[in-house]
C-alpha positions in Angstrom: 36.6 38.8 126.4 39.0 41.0 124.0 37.5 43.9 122.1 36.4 43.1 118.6 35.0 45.8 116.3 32.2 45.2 114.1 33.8 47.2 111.0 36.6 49.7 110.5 36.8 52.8 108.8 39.6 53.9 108.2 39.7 57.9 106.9 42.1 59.8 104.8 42.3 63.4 103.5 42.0 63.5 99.4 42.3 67.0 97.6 39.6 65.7 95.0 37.2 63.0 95.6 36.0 62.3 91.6 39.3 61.4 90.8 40.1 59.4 93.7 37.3 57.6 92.9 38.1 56.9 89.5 41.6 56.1 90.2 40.5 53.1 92.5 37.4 52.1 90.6 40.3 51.4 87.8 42.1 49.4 89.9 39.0 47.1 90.5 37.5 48.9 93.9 33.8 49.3 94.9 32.0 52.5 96.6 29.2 52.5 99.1 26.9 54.7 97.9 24.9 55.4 100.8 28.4 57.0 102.4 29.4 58.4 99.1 28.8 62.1 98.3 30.6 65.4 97.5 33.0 65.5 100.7 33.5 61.6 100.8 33.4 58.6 99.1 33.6 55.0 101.0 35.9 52.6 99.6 34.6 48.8 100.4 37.8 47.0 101.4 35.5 43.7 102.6 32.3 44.2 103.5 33.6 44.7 107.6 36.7 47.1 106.4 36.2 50.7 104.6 38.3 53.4 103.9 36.7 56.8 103.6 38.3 59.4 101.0 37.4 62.4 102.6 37.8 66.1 101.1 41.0 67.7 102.9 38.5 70.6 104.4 35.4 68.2 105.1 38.8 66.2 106.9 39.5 69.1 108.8 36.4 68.8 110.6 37.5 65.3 112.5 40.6 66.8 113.6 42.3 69.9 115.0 45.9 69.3 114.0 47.5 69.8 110.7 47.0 67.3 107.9 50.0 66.1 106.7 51.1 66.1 103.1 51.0 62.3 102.2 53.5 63.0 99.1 55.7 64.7 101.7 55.2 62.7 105.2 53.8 59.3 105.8 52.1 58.8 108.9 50.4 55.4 107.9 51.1 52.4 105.4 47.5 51.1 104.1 47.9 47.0 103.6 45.8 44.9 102.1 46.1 41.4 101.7 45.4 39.0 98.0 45.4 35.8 97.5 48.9 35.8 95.4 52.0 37.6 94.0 49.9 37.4 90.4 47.2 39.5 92.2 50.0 41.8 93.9 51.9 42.8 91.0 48.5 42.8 88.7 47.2 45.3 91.5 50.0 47.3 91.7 50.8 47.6 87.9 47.0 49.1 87.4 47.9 51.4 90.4 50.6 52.5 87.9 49.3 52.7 84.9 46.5 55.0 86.3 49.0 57.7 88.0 49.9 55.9 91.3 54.0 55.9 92.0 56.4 53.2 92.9 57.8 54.2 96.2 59.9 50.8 96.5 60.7 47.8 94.9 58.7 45.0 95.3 60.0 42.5 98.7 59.9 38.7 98.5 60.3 37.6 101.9 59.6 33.2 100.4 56.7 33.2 103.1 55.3 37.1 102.2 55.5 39.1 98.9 54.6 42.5 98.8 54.5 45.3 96.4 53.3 49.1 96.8 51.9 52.3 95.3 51.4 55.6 96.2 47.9 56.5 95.3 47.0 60.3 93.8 47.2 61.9 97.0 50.6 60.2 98.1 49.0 57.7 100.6 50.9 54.4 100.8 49.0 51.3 100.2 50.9 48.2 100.3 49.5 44.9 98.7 50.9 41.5 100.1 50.4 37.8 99.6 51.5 35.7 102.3 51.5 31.9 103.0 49.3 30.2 105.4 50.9 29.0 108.2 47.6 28.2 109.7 
């Protein structure tokens, strides 16, 4: 039998964990609570996928090597997955208009559209639409 997880956290560095919070509660996203506090907040992606803001020196702790400067460096893409290109561009546009960047243009593959943002810190989240070919 393959390995499955049970959830994912995913964990990035933030330099201020208020306003990352209130950048993606604009854009429609909810918090854990229970795993939200001075040094972190927990972003519910689904209720099996999270992504924890963490504080760059509560960060620190995790790791020994350097954190890299997401406005400088990318070391991931974050993507995430709608139901449509309304729900991509809708998604992205509220990125914008609450101080994310444009680091591309938007792609239309036919089968996949995808737009993305660069949220406060510089992370990359992409936000896609694709067809079932189920």
């Amino acid at each position: 039998m393959a390995f499955q997880a049970n959830q994912v956290y995913i964990n990035i560095p933030v330099k201020d964990v208020d306003q990352s919070v209130s950048f993606f509660s604009e854009l429609g996203f909810e918090f854990n609570a229970e795993y939200t506090d001075k040094n972190a907040a927990c972003l519910i992606i689904n209720d099996r996928t999270f992504v924890m803001l963490l504080v760059e020196e509560y960060f620190k702790s995790f790791t020994k090597k350097a954190i890299v400067n997401a406005k400088e460096s990318t070391e991931s893409i974050l993507a995430i997955a709608v139901n449509n290109k309304d729900e991509v561009d809708s998604l992205v546009k509220k990125a914008l208009d609450y101080g994310g960047e444009a680091p591309s243009d938007p792609v239309d593959h036919g089968f996949m559209y995808a737009a993305s943002f660069q949220d406060l810190d510089g992370h990359l989240w992409e936000v896609m639409s694709m067809e079932n070919k189920v």
